[in-house]
C-alpha positions in Angstrom: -9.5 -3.6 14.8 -7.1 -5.6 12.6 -4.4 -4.0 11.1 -1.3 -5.9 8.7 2.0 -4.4 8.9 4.7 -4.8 6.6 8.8 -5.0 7.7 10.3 -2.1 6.2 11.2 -3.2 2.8 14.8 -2.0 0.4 14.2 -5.0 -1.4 17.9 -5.8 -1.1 19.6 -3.0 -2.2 18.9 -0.6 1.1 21.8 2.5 0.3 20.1 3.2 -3.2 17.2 6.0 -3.5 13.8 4.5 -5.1 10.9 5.5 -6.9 7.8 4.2 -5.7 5.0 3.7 -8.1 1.5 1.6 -6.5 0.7 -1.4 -4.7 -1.5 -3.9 -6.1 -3.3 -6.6 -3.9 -5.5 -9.0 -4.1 -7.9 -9.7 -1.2 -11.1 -10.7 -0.2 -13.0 -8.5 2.6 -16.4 -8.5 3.8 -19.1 -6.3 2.4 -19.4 -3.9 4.7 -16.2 -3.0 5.3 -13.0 -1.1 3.2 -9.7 -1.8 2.3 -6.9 1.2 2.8 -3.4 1.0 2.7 -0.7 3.6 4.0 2.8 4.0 2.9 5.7 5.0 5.4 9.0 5.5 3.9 13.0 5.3 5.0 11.5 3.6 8.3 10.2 7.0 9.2 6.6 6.0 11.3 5.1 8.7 9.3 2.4 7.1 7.4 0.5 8.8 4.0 -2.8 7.8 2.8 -2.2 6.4 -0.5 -4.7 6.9 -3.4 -6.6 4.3 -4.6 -7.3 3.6 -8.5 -11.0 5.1 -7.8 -9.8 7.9 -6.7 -10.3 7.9 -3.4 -8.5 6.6 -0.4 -10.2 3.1 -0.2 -12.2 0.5 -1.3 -15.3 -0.9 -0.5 -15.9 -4.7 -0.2 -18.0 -7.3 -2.2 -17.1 -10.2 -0.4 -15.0 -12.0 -2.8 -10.9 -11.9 -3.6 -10.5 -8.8 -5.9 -7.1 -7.2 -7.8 -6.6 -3.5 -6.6 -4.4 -1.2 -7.1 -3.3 2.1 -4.6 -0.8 4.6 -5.8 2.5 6.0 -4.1 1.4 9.9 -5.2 3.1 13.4 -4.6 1.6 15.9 -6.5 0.8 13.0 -9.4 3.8 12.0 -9.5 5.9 8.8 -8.0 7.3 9.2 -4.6 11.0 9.5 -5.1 14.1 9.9 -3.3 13.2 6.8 -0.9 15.8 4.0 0.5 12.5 1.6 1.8 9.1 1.6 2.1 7.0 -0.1 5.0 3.1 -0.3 4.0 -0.2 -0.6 6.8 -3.1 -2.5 5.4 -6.3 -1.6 7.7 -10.4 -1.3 7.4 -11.2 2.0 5.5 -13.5 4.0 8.4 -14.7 0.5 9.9 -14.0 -3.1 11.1 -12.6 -6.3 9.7 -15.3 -8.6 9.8 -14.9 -12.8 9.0 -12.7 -13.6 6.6 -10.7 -11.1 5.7 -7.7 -12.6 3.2 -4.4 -11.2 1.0 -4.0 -13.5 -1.5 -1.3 -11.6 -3.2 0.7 -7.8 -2.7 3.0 -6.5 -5.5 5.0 -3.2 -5.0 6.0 -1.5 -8.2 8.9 0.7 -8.0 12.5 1.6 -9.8 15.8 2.0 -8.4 17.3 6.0 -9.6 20.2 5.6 -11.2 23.4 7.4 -10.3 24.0 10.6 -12.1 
């Protein structure tokens, strides 16, 4: 099955830790099928199942271009303490079917300062 990768992303500032908040995208999917992203940091290959805004790990499809949003999370709070971040974007439990489209992908996060 289909499965988008990202690079892994410092967002031009690789030597300085991060906090990583969510990940909004906006897509279209079929119907039967779901949308669920995973988060691998510092270029690690170790990927975590982010949480989705439903509260589950996915979402399900409707067949037109939606705004989601899927959250960084460890123990409710941001993921911290991370130089990068490389994101998998991959059917929920199923396949991709026709037309299956990102339209947009924002990732919110804040650089720690130095102390």
């Amino acid at each position: 099955s289909l499965r988008v990768e990202t690079k892994d992303m410092d967002f031009g500032t690789p030597a300085i830790e991060k906090m990583f908040y969510k990940v909004e995208i906006t897509a279209r999917w079929a119907i039967d099928s779901a949308l669920t992203i995973k988060a691998a940091f510092d270029n690690s290959g170790t990927w975590q199942n982010m949480k989705a805004d439903n509260g589950t790990t996915f979402y399900d499809g409707n067949g037109s271009m939606r705004n989601v949003t899927f959250y960084f999370e460890s123990n409710g709070r941001p993921s911290r303490n991370h130089n990068s971040v490389r994101l998998k974007i991959m059917p929920g439990g199923g396949k991709w079917l026709a037309g299956f489209e990102v339209n947009d992908l924002t990732v919110f996060y804040r650089e720690k300062g130095i102390r």
